[in-house]
N, CA, C and O of each residue as an XYZ file, in Angstrom:
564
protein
N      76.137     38.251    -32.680
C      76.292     39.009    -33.898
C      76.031     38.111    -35.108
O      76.310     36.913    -35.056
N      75.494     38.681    -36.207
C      74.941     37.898    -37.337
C      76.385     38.777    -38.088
O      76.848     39.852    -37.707
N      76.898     37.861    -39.316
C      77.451     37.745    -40.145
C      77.062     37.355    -41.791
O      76.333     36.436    -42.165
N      77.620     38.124    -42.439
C      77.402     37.531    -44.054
C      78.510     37.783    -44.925
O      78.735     38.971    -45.156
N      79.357     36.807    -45.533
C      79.974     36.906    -46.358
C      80.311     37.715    -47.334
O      79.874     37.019    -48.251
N      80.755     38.660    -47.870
C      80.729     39.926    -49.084
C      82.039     38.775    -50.066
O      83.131     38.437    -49.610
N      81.678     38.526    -50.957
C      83.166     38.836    -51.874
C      83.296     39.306    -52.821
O      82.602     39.315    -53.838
N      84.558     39.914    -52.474
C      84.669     41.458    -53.049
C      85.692     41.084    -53.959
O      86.464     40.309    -53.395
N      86.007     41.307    -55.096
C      86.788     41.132    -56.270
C      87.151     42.427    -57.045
O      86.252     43.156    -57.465
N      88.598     42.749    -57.258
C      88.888     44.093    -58.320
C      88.762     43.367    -59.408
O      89.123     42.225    -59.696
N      88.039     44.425    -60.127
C      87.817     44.280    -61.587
C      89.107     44.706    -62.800
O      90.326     44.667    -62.633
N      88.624     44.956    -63.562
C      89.943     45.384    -64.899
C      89.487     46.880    -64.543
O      90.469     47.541    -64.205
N      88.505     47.482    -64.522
C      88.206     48.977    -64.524
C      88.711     49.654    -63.228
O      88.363     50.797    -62.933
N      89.621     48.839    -62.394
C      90.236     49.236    -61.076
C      88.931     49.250    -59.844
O      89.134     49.527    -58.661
N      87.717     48.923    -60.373
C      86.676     48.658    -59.446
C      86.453     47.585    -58.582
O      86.884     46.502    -58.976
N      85.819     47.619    -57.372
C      86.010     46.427    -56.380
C      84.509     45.666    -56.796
O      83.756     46.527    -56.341
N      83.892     44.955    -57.180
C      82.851     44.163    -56.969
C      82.136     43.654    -55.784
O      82.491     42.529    -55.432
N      81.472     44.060    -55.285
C      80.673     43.062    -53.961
C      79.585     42.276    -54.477
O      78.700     42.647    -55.249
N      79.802     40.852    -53.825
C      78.539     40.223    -53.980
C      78.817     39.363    -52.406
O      79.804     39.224    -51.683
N      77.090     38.806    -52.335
C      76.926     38.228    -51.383
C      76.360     36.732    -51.608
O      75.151     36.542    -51.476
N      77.242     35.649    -51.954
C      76.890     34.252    -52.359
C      75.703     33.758    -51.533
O      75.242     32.672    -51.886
N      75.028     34.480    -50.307
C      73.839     33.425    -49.719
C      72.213     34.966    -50.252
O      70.989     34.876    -50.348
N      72.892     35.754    -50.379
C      71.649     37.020    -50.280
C      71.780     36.949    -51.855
O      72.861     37.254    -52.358
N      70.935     36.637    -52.491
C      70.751     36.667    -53.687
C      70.225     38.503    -54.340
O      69.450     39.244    -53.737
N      70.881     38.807    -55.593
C      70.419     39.914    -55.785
C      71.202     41.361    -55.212
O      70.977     42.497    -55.629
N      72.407     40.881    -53.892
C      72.434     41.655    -53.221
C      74.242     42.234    -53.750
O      75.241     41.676    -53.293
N      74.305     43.239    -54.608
C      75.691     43.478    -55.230
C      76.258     45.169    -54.974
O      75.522     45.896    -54.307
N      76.801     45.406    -55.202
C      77.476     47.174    -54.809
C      78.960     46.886    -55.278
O      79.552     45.810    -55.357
N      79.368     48.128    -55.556
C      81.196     48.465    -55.524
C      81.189     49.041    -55.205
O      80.131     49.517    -54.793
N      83.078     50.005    -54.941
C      83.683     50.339    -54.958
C      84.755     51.382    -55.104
O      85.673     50.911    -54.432
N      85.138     52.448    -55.561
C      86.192     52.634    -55.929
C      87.574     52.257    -55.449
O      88.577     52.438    -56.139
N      87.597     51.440    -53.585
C      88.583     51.133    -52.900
C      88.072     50.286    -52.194
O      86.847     50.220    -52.295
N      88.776     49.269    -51.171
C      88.596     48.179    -51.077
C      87.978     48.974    -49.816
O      86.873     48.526    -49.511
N      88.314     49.791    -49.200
C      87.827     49.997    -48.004
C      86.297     51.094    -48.343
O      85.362     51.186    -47.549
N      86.353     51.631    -49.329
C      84.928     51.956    -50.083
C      83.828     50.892    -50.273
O      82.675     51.169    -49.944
N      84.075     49.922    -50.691
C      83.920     48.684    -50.901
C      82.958     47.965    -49.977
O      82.012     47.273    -50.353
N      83.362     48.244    -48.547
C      83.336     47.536    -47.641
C      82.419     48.173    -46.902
O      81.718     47.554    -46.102
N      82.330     49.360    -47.068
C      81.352     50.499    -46.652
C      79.956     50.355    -47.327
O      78.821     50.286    -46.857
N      80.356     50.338    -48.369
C      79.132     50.050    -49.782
C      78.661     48.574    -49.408
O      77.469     48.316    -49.573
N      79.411     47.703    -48.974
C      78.729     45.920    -48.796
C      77.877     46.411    -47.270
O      76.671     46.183    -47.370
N      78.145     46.822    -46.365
C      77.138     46.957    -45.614
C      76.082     47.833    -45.605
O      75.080     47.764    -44.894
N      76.334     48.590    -46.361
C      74.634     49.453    -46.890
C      73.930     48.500    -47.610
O      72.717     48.309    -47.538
N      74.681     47.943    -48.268
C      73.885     46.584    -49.326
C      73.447     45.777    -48.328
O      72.329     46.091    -47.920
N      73.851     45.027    -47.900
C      73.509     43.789    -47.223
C      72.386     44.555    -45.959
O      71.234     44.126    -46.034
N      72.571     45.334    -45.146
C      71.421     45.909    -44.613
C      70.120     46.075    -45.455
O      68.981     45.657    -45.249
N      70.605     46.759    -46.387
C      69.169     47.823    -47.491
C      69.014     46.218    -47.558
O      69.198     45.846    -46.399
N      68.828     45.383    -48.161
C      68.339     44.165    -49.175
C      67.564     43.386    -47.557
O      66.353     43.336    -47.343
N      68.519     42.927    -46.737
C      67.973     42.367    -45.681
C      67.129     42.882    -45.083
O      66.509     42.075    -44.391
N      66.620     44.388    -44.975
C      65.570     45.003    -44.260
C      64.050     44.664    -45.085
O      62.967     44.332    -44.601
N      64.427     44.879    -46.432
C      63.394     45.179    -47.221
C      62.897     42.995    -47.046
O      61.863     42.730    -46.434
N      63.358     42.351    -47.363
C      62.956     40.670    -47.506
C      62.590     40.715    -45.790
O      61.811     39.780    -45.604
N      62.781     41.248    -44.818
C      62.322     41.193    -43.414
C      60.729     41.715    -43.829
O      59.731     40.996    -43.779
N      60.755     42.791    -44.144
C      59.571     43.696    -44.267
C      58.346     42.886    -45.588
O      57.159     42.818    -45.270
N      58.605     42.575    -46.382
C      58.166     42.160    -47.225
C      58.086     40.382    -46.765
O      57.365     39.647    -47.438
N      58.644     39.987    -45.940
C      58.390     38.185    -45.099
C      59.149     37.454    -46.511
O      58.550     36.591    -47.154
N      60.489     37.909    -46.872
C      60.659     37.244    -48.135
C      61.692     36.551    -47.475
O      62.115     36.973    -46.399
N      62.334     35.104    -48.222
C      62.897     34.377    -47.627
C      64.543     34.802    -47.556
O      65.267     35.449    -48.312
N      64.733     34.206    -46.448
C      66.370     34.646    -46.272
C      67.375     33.221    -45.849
O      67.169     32.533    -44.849
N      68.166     33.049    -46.570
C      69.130     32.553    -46.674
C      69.697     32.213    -45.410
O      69.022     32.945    -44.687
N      70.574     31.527    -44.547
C      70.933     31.657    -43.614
C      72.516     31.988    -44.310
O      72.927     31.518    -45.371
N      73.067     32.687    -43.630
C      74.974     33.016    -43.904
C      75.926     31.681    -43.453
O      75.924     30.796    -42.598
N      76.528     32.018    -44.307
C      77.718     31.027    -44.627
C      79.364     31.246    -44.470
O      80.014     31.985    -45.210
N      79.862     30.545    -43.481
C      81.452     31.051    -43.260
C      82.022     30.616    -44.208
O      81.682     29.570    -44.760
N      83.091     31.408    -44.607
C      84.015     31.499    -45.798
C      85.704     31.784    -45.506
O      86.025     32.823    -44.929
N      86.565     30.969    -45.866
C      87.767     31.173    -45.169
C      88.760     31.582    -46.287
O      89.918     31.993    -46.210
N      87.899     31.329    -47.422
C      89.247     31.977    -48.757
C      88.979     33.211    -48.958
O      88.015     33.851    -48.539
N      90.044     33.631    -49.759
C      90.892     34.816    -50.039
C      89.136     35.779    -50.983
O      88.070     35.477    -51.521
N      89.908     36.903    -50.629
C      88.510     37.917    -51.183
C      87.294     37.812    -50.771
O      86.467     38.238    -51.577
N      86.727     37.234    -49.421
C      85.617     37.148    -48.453
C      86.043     37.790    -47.107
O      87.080     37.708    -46.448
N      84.501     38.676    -46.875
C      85.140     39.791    -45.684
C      83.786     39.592    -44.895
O      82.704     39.890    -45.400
N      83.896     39.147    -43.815
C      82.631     38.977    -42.675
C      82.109     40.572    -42.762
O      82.713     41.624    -42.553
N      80.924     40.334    -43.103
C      79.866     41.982    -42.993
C      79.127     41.996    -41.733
O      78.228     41.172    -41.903
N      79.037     42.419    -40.731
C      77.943     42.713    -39.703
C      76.507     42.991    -40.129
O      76.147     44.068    -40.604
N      75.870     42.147    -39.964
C      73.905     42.651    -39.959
C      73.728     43.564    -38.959
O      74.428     43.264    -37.993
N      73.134     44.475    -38.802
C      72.572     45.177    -38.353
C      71.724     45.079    -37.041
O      70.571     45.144    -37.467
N      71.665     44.970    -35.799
C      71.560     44.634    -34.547
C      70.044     44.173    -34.898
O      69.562     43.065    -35.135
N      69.462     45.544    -34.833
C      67.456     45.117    -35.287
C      67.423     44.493    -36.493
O      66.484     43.702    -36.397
N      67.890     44.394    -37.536
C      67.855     43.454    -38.482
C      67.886     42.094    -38.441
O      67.243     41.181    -38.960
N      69.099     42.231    -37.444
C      69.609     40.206    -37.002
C      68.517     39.754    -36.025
O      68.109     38.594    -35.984
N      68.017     40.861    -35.150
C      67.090     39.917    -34.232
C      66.058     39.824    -34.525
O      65.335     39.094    -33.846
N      65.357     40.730    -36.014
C      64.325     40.589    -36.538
C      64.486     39.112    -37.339
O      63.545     38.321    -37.281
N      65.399     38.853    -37.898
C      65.786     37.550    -38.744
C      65.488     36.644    -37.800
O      64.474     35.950    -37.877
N      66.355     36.563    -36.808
C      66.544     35.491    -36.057
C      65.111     35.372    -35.177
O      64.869     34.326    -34.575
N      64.612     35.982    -35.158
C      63.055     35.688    -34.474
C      62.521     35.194    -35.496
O      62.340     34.024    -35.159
N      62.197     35.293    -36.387
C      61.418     34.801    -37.206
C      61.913     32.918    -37.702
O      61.253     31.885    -37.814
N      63.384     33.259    -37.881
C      63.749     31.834    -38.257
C      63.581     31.283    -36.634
O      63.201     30.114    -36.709
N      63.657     31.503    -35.873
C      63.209     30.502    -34.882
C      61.975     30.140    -34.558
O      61.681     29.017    -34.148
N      60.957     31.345    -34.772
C      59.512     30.743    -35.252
C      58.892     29.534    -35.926
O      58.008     28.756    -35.567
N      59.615     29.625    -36.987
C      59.173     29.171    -38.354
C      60.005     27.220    -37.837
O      59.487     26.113    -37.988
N      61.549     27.636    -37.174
C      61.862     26.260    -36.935
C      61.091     25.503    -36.134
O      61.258     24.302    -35.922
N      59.989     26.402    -35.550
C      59.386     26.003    -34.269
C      58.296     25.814    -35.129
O      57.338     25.903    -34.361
N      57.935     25.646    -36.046
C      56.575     25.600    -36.942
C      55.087     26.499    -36.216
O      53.966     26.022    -36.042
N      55.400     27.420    -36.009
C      54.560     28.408    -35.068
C      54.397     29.613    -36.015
O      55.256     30.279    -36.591
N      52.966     29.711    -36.014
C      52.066     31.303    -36.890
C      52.997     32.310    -35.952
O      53.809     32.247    -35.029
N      52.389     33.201    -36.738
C      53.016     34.471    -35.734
C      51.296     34.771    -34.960
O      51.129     35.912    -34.527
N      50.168     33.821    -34.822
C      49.414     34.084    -33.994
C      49.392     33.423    -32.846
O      49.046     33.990    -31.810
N      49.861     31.774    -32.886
C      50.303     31.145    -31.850
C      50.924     31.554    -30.821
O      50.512     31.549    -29.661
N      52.246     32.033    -31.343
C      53.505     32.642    -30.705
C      52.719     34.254    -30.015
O      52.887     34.702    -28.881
N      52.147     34.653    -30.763
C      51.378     36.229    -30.103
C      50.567     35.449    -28.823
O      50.786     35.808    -27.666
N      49.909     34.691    -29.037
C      49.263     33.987    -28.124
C      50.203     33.850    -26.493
O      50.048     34.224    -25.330
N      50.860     33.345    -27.020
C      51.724     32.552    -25.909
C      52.525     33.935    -25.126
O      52.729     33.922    -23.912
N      52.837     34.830    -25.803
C      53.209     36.346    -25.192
C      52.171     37.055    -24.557
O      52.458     37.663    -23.525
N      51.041     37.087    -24.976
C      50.002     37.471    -24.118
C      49.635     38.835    -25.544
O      49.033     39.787    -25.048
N      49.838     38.968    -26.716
C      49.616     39.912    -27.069
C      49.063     39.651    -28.641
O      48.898     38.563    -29.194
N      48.812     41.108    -29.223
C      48.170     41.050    -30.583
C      48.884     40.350    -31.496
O      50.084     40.193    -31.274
N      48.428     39.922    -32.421
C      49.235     38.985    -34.076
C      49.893     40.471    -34.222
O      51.014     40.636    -33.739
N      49.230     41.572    -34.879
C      49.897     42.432    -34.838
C      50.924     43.233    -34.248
O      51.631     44.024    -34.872
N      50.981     42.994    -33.003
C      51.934     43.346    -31.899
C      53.415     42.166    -32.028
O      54.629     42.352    -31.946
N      52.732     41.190    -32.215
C      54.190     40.163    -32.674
C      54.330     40.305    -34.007
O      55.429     40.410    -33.461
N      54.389     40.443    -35.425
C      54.692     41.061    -36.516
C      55.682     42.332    -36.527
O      56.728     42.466    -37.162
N      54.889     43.452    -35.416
C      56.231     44.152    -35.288
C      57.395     43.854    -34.672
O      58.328     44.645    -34.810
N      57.529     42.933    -34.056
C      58.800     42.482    -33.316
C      59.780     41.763    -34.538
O      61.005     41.728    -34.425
N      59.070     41.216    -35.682
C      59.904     40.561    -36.460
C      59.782     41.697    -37.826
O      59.817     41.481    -39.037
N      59.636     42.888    -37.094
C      60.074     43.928    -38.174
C      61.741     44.423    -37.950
O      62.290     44.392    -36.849
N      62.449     44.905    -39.298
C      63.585     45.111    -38.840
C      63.795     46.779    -37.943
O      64.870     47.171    -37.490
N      62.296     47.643    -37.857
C      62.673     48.856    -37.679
C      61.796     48.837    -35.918
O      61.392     49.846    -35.340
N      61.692     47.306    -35.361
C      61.613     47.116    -34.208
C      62.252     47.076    -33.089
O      63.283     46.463    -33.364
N      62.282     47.416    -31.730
C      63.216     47.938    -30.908
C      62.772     47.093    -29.298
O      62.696     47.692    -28.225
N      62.548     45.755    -29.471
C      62.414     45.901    -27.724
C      62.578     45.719    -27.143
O      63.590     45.018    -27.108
N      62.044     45.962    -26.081
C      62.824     46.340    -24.389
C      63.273     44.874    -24.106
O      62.789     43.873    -24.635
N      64.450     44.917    -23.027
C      64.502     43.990    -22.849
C      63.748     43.025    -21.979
O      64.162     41.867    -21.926
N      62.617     43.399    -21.246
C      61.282     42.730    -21.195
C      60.587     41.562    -22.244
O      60.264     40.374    -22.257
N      60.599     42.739    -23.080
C      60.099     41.373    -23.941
C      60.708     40.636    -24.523
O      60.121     39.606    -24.856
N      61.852     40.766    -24.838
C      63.366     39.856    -25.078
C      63.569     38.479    -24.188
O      64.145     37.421    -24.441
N      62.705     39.048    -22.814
C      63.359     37.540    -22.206
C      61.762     37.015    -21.946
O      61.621     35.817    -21.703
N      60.585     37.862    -21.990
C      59.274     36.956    -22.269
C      59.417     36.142    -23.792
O      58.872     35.038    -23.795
N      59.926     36.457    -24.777
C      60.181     35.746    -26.192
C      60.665     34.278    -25.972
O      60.175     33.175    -26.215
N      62.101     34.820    -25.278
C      62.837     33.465    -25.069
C      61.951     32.353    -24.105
O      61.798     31.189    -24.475
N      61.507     32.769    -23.088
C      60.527     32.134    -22.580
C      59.478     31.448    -23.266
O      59.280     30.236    -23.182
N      58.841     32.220    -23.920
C      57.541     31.702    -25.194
C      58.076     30.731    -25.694
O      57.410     29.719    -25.477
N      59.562     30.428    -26.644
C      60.031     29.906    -27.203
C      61.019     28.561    -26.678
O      61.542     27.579    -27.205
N      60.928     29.122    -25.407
C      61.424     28.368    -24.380
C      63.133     27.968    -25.301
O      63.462     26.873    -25.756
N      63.906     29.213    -25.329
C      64.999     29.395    -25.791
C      65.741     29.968    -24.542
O      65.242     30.584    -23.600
N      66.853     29.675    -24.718
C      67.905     30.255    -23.743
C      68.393     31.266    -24.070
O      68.996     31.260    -25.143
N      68.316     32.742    -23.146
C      68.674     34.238    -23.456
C      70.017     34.104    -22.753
O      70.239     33.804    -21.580
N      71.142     34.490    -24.064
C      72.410     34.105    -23.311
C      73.400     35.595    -23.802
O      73.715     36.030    -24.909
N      73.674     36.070    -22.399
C      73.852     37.409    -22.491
C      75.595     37.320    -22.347
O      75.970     38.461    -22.078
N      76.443     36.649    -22.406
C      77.975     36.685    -22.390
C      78.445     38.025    -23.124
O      78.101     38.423    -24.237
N      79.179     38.522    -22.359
C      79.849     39.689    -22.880
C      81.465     38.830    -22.531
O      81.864     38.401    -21.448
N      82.133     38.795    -23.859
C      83.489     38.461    -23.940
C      84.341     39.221    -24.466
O      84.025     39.818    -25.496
N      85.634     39.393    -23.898
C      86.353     40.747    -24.645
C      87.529     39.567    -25.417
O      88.413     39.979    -26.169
């Protein structure tokens, strides 16, 4: 699971503030803290989909242990669209190389590091392979 920081602050107008200290740009309120919190993950999705789609740069998230910071969930296809790409890029690899090494189109790997991409888990563990990353499936309760 991907994580991002919200902190959320009441204002004087009884309003909650959201911002996100690593997603620049990325703000919403409130009328209740639990409104609030609803509103930070439409934000932090909407902003993170669109910098996926557009190849704009993203921040990596930052843990936060003081008061008025609330862990937000990314969005399942969002996070693995992120996280493919930042492991690309750590790997200093085009997205034609990496298409290469999958057996498929530049275009066909572009959509995988789209956030409105979905795939099977086939190609989930040919990726990790390409990348020669470890697919680590722990389910912990």
């Amino acid at each position: 699971m991907m994580y991002y920081y919200a902190k959320i602050t009441k204002q004087s107008d009884k309003k909650y503030l959201v911002e996100f200290p690593e997603v620049e740009g990325c703000f919403t309120e409130g009328d209740s803290l639990k409104e609030a919190l609803f509103s930070a993950k439409e934000a932090l999705d909407g902003v993170l989909a669109v910098r996926c789609d557009y190849n704009l740069d993203i921040q990596p998230s930052k843990s936060y242990k003081k008061k008025n910071y609330y862990p937000i969930e990314v969005d399942l296809k969002i996070a693995f669209a992120i996280s493919l790409r930042s492991m690309r890029m750590k790997k200093g690899l085009s997205q034609s190389a990496i298409a290469k090494k999958l057996g498929i189109s530049q275009q066909a790997y572009a959509k995988l590091e789209s956030p409105t991409s979905n795939p099977s888990l086939e190609t989930i563990k040919r990726i990790s392979i390409a990348f020669d990353a470890k697919l680590d499936l722990k389910l912990v309760s």
